[in-house]
VMD Tcl script that draws the C-alpha trace (Angstrom):
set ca {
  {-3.93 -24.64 -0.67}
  {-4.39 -21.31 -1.66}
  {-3.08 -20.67 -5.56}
  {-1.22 -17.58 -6.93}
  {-2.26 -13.92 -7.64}
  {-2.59 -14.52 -11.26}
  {-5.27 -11.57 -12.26}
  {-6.37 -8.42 -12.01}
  {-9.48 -9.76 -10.10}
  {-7.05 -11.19 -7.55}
  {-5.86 -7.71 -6.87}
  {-8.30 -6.71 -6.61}
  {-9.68 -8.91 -4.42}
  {-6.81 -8.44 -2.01}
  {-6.55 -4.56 -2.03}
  {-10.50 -4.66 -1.39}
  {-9.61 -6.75 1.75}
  {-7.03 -5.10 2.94}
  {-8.54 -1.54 2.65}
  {-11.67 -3.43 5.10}
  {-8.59 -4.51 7.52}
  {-7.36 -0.75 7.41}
  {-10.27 1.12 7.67}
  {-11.31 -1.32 11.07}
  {-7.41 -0.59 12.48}
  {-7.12 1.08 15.77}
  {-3.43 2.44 14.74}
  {-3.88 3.46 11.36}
  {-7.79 3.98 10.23}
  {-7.19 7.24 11.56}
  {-4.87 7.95 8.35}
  {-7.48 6.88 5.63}
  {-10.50 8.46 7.45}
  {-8.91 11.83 7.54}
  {-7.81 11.91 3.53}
  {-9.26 9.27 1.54}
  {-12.33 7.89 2.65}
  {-14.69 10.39 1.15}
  {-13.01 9.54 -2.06}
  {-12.09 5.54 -1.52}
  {-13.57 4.43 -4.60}
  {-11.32 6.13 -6.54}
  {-8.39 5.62 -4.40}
  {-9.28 1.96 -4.51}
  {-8.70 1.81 -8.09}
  {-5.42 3.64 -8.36}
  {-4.76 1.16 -5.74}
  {-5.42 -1.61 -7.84}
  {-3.41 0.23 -10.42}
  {-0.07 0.65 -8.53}
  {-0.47 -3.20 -7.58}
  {-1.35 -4.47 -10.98}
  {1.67 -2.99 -12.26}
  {4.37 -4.26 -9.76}
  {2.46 -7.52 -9.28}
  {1.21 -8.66 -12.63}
  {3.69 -5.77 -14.89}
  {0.50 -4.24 -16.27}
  {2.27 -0.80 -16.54}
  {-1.55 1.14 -15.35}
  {-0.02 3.47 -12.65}
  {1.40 6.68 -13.65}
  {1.49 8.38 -10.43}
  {4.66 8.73 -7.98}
  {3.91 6.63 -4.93}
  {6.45 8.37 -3.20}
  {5.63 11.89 -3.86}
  {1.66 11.02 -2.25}
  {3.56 9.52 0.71}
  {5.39 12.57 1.12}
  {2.60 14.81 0.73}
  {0.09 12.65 3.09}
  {3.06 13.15 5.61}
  {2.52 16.52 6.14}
  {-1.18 16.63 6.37}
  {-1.18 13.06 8.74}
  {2.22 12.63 10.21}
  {3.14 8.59 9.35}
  {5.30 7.15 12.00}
  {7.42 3.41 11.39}
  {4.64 1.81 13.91}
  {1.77 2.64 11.00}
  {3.94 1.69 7.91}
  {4.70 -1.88 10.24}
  {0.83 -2.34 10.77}
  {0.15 -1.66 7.17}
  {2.50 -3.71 6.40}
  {1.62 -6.95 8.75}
  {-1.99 -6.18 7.41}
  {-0.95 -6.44 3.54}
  {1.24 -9.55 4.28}
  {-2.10 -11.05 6.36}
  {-3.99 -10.36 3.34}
  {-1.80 -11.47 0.76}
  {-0.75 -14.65 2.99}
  {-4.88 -15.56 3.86}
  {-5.68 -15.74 0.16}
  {-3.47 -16.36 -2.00}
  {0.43 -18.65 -1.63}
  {3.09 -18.57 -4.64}
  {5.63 -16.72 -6.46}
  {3.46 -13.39 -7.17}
  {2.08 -13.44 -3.86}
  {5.74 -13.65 -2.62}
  {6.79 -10.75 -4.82}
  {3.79 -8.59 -3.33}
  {5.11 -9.12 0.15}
  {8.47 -8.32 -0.68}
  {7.45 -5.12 -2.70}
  {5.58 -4.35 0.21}
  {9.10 -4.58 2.87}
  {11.03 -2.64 0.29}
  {8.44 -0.05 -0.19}
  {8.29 0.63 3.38}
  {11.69 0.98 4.03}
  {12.12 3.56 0.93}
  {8.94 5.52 1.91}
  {10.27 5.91 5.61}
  {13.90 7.02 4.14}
  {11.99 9.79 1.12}
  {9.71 10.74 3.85}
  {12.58 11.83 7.04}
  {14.92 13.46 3.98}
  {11.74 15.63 3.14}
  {11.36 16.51 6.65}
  {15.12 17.20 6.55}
  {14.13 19.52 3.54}
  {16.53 17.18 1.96}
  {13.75 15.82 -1.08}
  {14.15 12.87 -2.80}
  {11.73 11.97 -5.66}
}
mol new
graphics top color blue
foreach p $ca { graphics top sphere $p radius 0.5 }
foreach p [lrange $ca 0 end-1] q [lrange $ca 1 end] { graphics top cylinder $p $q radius 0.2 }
display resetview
């Protein structure tokens, strides 16, 4: 049995993963190779930031999650089919390593992010922004 995300290492651990699953994904590498690969190491570890904080409540990311969303929209257009596939990749991930409350908490961030993101990011194609 697989125990609980419990450190910053785990995160770690599972971000690292699941960046290897996305960058190998015939439906969505296509995303990070065009805008972050040259620069993954450093995405990586805001990634680890944003997850630290709604995972373990480290309070490390300062950025808008939504606002980069937005913004990567109009460069890579992100359709429902890649936020589903990044989503049944994280939940994979999460699910092949690690099994309790936290790890239930990432997955459900995860839903509720998605859903959000695809609402912010149709209201800014609207022209209808919403932070």
């Amino acid at each position: 049995m697989n125990r609980d995300i419990e450190s910053r290492q785990d995160v770690e651990q599972v971000v690292a993963e699941f960046y290897g699953s996305l960058l190998e994904d015939d439906l969505v590498k296509h995303i990070f190779e065009q805008t972050i690969v040259e620069q993954l190491e450093h995405h990586l570890e805001i990634i680890n930031q944003f997850w630290c904080s709604v995972i373990l409540g480290e309070q490390s990311y300062t950025g808008n999650v939504m606002r980069k969303h937005i913004a990567l929209n109009q460069k890579v257009r992100l359709d429902p089919a890649h936020f589903d596939r990044w989503l049944e990749l994280w939940e994979q991930t999460v699910r092949n390593n690690h099994q309790g409350e936290k790890a239930d908490e990432a997955i459900k961030r995860a839903h509720l992010m998605k859903e959000l993101m695809l609402f912010k990011i149709r209201k800014s194609e609207e022209g209808r922004f919403i932070q």
